[in-house]
PDB file of N, CA, C and O in Angstrom:
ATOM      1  N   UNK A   1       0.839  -1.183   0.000  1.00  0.00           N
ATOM      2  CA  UNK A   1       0.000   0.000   0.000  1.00  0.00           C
ATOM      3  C   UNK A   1       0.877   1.237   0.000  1.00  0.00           C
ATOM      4  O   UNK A   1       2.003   1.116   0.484  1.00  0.00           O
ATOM      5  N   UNK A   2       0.558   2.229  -0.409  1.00  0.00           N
ATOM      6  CA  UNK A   2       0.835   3.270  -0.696  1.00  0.00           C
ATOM      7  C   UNK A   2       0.936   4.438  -0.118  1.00  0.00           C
ATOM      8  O   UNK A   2       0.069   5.194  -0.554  1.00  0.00           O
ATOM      9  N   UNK A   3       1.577   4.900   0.632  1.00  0.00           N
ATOM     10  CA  UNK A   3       1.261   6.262   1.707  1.00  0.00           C
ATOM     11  C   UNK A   3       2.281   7.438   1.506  1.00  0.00           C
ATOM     12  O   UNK A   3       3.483   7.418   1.242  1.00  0.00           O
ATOM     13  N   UNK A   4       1.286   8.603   1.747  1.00  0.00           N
ATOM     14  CA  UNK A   4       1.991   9.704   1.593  1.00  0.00           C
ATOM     15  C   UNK A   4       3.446  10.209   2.440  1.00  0.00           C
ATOM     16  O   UNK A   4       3.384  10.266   3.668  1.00  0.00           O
ATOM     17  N   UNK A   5       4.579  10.523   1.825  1.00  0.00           N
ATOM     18  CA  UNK A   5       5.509  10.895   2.558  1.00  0.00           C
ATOM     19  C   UNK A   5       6.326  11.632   1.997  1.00  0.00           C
ATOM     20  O   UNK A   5       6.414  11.599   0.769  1.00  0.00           O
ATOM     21  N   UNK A   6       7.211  12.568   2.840  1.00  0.00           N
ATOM     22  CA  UNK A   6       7.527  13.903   2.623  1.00  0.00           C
ATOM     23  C   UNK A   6       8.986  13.327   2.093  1.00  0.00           C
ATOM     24  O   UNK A   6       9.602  12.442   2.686  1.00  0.00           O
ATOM     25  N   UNK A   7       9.495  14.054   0.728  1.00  0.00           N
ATOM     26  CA  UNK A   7      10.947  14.569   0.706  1.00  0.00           C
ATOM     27  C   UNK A   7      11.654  15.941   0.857  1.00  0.00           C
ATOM     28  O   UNK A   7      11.041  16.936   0.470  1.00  0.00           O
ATOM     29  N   UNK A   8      12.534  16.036   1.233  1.00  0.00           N
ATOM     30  CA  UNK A   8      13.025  17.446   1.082  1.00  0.00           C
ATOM     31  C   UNK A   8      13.909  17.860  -0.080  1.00  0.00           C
ATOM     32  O   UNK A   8      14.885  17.121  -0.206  1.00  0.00           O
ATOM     33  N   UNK A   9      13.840  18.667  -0.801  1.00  0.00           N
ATOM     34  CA  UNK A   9      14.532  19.279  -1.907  1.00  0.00           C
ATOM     35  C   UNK A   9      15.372  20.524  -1.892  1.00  0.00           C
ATOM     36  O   UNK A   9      14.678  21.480  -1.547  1.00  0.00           O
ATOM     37  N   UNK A  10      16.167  20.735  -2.052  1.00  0.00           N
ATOM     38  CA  UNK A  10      16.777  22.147  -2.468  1.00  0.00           C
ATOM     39  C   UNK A  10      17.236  22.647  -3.738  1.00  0.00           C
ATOM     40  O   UNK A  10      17.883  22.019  -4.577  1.00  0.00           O
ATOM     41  N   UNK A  11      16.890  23.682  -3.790  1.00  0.00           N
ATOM     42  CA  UNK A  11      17.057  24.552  -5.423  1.00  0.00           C
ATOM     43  C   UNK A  11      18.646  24.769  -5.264  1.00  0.00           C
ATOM     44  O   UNK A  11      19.231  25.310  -4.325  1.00  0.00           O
ATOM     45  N   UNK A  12      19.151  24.239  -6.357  1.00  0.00           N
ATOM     46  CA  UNK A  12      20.414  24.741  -6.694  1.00  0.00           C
ATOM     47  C   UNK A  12      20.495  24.802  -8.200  1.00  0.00           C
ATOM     48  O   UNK A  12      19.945  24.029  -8.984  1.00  0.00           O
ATOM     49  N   UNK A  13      21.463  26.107  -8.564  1.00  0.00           N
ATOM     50  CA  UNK A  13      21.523  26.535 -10.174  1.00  0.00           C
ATOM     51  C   UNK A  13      19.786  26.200 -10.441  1.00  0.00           C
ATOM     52  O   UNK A  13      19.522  25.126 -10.980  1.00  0.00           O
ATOM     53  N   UNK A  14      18.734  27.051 -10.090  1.00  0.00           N
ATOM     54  CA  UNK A  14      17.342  26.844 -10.731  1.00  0.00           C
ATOM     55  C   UNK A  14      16.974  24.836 -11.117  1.00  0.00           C
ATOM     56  O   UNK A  14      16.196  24.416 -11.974  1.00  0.00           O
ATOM     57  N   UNK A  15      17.444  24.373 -10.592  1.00  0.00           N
ATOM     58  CA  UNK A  15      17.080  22.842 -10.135  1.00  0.00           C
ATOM     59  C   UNK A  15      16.481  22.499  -8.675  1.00  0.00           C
ATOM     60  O   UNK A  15      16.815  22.999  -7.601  1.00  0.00           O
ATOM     61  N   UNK A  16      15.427  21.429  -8.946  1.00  0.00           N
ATOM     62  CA  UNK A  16      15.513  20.471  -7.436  1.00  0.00           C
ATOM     63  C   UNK A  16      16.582  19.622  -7.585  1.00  0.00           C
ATOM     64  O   UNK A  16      17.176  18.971  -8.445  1.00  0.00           O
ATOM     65  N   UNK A  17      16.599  19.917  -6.262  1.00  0.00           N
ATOM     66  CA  UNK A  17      18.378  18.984  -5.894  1.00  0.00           C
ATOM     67  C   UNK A  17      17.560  17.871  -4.479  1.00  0.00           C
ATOM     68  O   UNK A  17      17.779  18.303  -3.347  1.00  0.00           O
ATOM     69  N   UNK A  18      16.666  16.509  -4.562  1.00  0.00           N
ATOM     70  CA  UNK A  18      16.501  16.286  -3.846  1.00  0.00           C
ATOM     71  C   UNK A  18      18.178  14.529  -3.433  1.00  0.00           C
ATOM     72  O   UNK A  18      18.573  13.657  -4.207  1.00  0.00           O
ATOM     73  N   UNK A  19      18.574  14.808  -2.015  1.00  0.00           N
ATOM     74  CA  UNK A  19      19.521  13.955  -1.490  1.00  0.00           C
ATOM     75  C   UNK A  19      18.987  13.217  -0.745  1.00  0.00           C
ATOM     76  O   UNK A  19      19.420  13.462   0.381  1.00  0.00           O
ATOM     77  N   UNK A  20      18.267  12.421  -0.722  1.00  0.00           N
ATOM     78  CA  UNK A  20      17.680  11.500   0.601  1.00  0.00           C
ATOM     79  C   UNK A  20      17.523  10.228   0.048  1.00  0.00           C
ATOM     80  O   UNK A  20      17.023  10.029  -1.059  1.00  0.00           O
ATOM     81  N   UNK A  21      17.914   9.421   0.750  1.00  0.00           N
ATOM     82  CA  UNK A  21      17.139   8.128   0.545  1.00  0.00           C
ATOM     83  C   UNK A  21      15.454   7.699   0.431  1.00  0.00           C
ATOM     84  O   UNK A  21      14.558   8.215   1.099  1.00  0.00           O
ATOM     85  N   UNK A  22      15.295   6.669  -0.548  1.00  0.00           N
ATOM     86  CA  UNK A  22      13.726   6.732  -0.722  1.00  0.00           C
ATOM     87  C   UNK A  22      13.712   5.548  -1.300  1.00  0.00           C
ATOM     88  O   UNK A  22      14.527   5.277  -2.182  1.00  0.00           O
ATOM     89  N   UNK A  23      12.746   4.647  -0.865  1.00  0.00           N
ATOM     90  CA  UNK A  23      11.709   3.544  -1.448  1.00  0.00           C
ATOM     91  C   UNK A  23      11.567   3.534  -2.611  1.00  0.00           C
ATOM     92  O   UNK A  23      11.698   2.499  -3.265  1.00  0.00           O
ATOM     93  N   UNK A  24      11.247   4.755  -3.167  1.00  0.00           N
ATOM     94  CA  UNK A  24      10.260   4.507  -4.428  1.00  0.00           C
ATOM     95  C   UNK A  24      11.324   3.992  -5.418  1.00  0.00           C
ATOM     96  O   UNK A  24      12.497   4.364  -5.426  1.00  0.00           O
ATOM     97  N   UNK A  25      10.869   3.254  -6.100  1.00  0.00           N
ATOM     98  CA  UNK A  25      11.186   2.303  -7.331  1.00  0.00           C
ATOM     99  C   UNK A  25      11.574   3.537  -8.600  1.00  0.00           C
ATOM    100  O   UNK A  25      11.052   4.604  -8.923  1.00  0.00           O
ATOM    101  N   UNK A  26      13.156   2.491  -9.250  1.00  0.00           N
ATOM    102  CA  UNK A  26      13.220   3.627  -9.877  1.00  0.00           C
ATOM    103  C   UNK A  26      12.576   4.037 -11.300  1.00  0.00           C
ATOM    104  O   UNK A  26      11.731   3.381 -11.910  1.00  0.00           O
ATOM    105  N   UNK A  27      13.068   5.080 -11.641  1.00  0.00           N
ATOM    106  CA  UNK A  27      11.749   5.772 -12.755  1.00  0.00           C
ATOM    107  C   UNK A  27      10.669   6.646 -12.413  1.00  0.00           C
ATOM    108  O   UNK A  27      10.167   7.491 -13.153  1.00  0.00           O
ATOM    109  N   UNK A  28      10.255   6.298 -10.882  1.00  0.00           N
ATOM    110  CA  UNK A  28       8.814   7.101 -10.191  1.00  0.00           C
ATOM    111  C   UNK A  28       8.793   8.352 -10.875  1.00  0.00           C
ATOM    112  O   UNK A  28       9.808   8.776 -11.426  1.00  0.00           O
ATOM    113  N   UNK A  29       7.623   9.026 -10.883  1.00  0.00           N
ATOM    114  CA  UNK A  29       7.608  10.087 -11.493  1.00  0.00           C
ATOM    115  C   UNK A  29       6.772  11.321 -10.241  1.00  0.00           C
ATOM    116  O   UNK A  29       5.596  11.682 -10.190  1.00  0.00           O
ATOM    117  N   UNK A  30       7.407  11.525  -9.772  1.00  0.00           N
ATOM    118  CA  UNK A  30       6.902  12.551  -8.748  1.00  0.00           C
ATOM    119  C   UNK A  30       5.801  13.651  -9.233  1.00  0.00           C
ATOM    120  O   UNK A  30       5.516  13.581 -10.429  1.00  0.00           O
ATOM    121  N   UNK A  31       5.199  14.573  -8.535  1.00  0.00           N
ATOM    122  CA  UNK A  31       4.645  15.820  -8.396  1.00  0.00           C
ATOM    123  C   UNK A  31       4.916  16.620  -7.404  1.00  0.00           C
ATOM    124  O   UNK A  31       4.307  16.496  -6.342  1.00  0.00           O
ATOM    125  N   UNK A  32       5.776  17.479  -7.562  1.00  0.00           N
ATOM    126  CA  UNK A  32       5.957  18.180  -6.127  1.00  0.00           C
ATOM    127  C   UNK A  32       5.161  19.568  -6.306  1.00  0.00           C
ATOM    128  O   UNK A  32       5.232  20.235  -7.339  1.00  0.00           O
ATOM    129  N   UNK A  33       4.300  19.970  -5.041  1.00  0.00           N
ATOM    130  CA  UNK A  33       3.392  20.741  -4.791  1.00  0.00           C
ATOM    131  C   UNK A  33       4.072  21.542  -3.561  1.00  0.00           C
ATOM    132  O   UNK A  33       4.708  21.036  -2.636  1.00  0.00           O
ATOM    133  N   UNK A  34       3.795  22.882  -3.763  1.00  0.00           N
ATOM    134  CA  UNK A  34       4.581  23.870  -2.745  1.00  0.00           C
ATOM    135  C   UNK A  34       3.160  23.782  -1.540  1.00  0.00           C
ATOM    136  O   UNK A  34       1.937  23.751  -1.677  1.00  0.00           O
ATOM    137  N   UNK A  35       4.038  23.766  -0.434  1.00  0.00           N
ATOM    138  CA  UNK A  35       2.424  23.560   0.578  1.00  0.00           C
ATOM    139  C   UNK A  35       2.051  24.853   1.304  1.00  0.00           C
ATOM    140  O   UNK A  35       1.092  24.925   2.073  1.00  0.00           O
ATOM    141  N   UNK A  36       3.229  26.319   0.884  1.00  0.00           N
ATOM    142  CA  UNK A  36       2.700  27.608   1.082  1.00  0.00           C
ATOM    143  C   UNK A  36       2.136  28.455  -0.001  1.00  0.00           C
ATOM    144  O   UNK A  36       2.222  29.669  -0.186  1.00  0.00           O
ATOM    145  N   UNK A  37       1.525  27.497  -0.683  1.00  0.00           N
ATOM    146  CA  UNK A  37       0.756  28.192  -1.920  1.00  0.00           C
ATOM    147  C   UNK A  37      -0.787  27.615  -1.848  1.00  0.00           C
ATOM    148  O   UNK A  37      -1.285  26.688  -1.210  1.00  0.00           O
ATOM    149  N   UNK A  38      -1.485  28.856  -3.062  1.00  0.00           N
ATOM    150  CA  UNK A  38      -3.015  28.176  -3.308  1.00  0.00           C
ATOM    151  C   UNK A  38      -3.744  27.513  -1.844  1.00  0.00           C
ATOM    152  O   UNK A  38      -4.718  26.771  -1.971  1.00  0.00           O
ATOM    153  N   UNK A  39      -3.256  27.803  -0.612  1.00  0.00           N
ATOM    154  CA  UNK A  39      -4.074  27.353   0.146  1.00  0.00           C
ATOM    155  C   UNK A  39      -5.709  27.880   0.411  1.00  0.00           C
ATOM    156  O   UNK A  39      -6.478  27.367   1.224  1.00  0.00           O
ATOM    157  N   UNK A  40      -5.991  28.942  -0.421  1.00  0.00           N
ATOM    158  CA  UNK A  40      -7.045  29.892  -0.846  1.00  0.00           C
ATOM    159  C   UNK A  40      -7.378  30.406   0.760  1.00  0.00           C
ATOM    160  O   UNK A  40      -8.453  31.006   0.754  1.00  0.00           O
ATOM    161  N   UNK A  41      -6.975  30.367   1.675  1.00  0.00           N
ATOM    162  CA  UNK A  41      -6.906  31.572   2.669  1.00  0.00           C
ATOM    163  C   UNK A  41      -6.706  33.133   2.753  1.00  0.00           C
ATOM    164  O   UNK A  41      -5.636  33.741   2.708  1.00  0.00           O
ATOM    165  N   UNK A  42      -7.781  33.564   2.865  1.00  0.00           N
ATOM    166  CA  UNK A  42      -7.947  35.490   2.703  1.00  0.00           C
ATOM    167  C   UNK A  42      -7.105  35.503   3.851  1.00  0.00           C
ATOM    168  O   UNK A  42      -6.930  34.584   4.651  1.00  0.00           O
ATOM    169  N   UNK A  43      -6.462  36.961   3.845  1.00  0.00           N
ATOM    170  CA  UNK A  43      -5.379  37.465   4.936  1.00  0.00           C
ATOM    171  C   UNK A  43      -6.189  37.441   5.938  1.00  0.00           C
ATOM    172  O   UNK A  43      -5.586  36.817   6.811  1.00  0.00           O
ATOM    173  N   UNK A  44      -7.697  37.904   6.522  1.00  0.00           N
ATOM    174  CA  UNK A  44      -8.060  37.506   7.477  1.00  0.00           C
ATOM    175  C   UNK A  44      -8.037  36.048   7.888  1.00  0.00           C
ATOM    176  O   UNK A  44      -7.580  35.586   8.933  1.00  0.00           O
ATOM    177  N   UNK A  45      -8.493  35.534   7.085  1.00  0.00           N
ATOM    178  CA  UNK A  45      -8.537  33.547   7.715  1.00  0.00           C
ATOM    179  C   UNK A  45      -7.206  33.229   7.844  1.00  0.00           C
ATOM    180  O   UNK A  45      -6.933  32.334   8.645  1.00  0.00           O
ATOM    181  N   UNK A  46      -6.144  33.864   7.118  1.00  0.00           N
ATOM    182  CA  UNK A  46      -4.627  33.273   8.044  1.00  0.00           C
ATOM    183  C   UNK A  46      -4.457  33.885   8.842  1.00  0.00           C
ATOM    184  O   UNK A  46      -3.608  33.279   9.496  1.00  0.00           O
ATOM    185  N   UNK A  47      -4.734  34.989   9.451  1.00  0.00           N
ATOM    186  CA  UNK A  47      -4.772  35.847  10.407  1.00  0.00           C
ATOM    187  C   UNK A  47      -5.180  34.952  11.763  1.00  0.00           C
ATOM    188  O   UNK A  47      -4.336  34.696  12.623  1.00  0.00           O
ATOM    189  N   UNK A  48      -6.312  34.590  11.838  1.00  0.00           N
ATOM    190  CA  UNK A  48      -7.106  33.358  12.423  1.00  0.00           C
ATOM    191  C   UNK A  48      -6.692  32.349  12.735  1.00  0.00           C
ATOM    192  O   UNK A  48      -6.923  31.866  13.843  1.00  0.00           O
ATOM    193  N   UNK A  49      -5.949  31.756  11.799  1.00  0.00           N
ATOM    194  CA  UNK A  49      -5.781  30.697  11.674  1.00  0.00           C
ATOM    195  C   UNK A  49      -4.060  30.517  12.600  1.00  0.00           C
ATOM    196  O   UNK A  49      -3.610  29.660  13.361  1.00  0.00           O
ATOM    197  N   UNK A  50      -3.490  31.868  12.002  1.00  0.00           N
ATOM    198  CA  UNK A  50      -2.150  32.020  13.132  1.00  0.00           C
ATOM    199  C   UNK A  50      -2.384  32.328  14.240  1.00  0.00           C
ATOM    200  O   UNK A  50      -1.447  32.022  14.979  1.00  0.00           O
ATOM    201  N   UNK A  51      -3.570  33.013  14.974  1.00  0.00           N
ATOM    202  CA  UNK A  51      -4.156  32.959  16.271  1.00  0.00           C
ATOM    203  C   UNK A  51      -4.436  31.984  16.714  1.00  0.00           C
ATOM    204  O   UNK A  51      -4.020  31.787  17.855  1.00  0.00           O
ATOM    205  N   UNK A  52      -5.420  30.694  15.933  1.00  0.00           N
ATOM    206  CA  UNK A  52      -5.412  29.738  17.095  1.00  0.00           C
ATOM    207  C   UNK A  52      -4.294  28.508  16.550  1.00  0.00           C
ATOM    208  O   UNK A  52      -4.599  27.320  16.444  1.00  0.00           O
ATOM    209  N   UNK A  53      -3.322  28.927  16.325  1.00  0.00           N
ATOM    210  CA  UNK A  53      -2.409  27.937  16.310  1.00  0.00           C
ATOM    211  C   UNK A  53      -1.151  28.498  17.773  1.00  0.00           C
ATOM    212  O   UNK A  53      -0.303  27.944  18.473  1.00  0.00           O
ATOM    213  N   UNK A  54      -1.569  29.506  17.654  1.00  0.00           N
ATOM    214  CA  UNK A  54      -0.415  30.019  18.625  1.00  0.00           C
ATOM    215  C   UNK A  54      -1.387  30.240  20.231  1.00  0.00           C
ATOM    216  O   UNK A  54      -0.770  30.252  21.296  1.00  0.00           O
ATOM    217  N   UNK A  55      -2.606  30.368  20.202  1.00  0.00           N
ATOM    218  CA  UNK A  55      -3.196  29.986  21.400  1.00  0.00           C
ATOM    219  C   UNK A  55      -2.890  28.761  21.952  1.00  0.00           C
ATOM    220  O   UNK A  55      -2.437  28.556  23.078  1.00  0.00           O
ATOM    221  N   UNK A  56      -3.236  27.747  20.876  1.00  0.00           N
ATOM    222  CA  UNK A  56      -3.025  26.277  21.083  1.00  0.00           C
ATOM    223  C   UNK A  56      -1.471  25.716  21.608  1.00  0.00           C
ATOM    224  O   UNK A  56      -1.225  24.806  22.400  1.00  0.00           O
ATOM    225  N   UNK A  57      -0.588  26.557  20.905  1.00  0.00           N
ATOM    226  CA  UNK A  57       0.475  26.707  21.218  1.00  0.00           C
ATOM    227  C   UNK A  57       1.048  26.830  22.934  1.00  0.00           C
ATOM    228  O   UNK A  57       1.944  26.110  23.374  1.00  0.00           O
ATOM    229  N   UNK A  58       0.492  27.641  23.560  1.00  0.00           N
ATOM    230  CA  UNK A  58       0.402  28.448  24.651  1.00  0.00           C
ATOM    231  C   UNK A  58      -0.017  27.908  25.726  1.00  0.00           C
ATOM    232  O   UNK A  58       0.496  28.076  26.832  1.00  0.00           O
ATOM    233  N   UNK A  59      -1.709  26.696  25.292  1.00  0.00           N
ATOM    234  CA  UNK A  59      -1.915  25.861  25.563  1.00  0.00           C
ATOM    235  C   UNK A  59      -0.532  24.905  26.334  1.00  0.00           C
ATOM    236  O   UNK A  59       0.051  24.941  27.418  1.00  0.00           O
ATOM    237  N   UNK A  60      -0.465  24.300  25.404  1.00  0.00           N
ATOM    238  CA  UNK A  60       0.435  23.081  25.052  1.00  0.00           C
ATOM    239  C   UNK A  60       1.487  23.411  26.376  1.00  0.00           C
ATOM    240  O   UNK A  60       1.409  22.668  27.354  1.00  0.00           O
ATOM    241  N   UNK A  61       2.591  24.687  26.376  1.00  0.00           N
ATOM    242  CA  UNK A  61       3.551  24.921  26.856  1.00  0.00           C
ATOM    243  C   UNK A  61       2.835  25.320  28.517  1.00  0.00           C
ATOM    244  O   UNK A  61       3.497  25.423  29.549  1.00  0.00           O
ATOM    245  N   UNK A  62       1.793  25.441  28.431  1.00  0.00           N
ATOM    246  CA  UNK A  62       1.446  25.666  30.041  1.00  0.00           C
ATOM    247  C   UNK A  62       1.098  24.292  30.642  1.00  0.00           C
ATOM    248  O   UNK A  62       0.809  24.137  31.829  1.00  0.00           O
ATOM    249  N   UNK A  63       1.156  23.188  29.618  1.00  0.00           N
ATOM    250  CA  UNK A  63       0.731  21.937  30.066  1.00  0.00           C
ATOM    251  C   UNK A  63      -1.180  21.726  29.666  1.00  0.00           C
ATOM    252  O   UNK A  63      -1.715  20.992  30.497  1.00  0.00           O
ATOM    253  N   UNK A  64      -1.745  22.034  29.031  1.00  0.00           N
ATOM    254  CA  UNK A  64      -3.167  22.070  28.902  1.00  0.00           C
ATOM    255  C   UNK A  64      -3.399  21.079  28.063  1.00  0.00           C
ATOM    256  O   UNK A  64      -4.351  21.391  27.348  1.00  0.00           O
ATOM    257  N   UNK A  65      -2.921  19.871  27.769  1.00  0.00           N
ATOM    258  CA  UNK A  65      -3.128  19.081  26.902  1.00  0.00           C
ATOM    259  C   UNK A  65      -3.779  17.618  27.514  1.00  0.00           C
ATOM    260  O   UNK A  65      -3.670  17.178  28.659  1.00  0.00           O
ATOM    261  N   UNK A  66      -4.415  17.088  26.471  1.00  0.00           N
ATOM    262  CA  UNK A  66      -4.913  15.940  26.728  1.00  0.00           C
ATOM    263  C   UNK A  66      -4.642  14.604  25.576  1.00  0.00           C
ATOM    264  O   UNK A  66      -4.659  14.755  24.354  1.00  0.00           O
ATOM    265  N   UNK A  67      -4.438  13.521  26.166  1.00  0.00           N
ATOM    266  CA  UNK A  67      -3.971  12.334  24.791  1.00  0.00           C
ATOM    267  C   UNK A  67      -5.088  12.490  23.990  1.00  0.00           C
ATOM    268  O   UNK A  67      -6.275  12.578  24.302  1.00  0.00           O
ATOM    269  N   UNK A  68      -4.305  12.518  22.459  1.00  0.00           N
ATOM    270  CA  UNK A  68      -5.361  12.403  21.454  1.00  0.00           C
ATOM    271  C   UNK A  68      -6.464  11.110  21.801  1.00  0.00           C
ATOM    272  O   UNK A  68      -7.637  11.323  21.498  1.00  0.00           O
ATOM    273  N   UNK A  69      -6.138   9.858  22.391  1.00  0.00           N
ATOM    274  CA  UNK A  69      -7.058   9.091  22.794  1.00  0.00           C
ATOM    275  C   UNK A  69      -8.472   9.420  23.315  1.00  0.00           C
ATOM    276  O   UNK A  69      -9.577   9.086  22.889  1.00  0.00           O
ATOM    277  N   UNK A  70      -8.021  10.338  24.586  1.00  0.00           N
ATOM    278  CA  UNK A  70      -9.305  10.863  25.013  1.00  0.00           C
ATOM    279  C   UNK A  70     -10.066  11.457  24.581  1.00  0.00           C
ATOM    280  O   UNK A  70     -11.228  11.273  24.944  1.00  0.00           O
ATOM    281  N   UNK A  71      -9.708  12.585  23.464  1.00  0.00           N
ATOM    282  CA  UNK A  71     -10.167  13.290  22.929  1.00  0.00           C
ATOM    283  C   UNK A  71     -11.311  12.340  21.343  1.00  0.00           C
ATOM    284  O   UNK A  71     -12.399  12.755  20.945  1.00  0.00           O
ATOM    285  N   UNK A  72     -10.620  11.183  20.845  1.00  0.00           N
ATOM    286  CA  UNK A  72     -11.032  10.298  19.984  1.00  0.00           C
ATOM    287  C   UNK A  72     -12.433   9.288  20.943  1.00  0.00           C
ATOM    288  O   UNK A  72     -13.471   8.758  20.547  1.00  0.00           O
ATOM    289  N   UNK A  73     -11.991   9.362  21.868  1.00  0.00           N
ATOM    290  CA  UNK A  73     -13.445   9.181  22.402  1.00  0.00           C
ATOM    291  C   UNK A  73     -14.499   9.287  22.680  1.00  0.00           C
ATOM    292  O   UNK A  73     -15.504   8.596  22.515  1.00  0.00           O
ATOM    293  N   UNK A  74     -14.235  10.437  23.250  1.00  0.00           N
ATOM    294  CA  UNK A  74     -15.017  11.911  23.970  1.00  0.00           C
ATOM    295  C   UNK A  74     -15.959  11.854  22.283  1.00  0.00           C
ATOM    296  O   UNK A  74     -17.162  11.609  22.377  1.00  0.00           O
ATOM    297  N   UNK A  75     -15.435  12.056  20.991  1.00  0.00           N
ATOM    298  CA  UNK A  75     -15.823  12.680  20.051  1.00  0.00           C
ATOM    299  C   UNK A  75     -16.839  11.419  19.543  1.00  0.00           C
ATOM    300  O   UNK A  75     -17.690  11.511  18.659  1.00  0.00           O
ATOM    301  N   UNK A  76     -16.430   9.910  20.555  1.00  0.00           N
ATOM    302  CA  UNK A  76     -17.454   8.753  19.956  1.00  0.00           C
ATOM    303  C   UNK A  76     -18.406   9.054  20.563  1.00  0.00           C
ATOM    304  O   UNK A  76     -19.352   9.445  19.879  1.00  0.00           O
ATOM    305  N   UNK A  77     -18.584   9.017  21.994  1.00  0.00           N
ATOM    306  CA  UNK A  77     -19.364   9.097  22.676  1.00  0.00           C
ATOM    307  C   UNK A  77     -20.717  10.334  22.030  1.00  0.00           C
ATOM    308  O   UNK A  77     -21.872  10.539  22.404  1.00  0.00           O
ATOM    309  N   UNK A  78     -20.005  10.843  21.107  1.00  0.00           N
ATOM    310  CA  UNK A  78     -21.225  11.948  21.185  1.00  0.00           C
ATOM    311  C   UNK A  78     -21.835  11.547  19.802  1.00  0.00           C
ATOM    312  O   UNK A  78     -22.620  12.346  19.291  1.00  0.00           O
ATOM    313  N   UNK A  79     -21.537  10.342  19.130  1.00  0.00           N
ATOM    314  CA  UNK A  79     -22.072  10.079  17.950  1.00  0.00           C
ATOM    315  C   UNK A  79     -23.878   9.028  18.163  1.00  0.00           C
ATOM    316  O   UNK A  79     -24.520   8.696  17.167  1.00  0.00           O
TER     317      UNK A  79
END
C-alpha cells in the first residue's frame, strides 16, 4: 500500500536537488506541490488561523493538553 511521505529538496543553479534516501522504485515520477501556496486563505482567515495555532500553542507549553485518545473518544461518545 501506498502512503503519503515527505521529501526534502533544495534549489540549486534553478534545479531540485533532492539527497535523501527513498523507497520509491526507480523511474517514479513525482509531483511536487509547494504547501505555502493556493491554500485559498484570505489574509483575514490566516490571520485566524495564526491565532489559534499560537493559542493552542500556549496551551500546550502551560501543560493544557490531553492524549489524542481521550479526545477520539469523547468525540465517539457523542455520535
Amino acid at each position: 500500500m501506498w502512503r503519503m511521505s515527505t521529501l526534502r529538496a533544495r534549489v540549486v543553479n534553478g534545479r531540485l536537488l533532492v539527497d535523501e534516501p527513498t523507497s520509491l522504485p526507480e523511474g517514479t515520477v513525482l509531483e511536487l506541490v509547494m504547501d505555502d501556496e493556493d491554500d485559498e486563505l484570505d489574509p483575514e482567515e490566516r490571520r485566524a488561523l495564526n491565532a489559534a495555532i499560537s493559542k493552542a500553542w500556549e496551551s500546550v507549553k502551560a501543560g493544557k493538553v490531553r492524549p489524542a485518545t481521550a479526545i477520539i473518544d469523547e468525540l465517539r461518545t457523542r455520535r
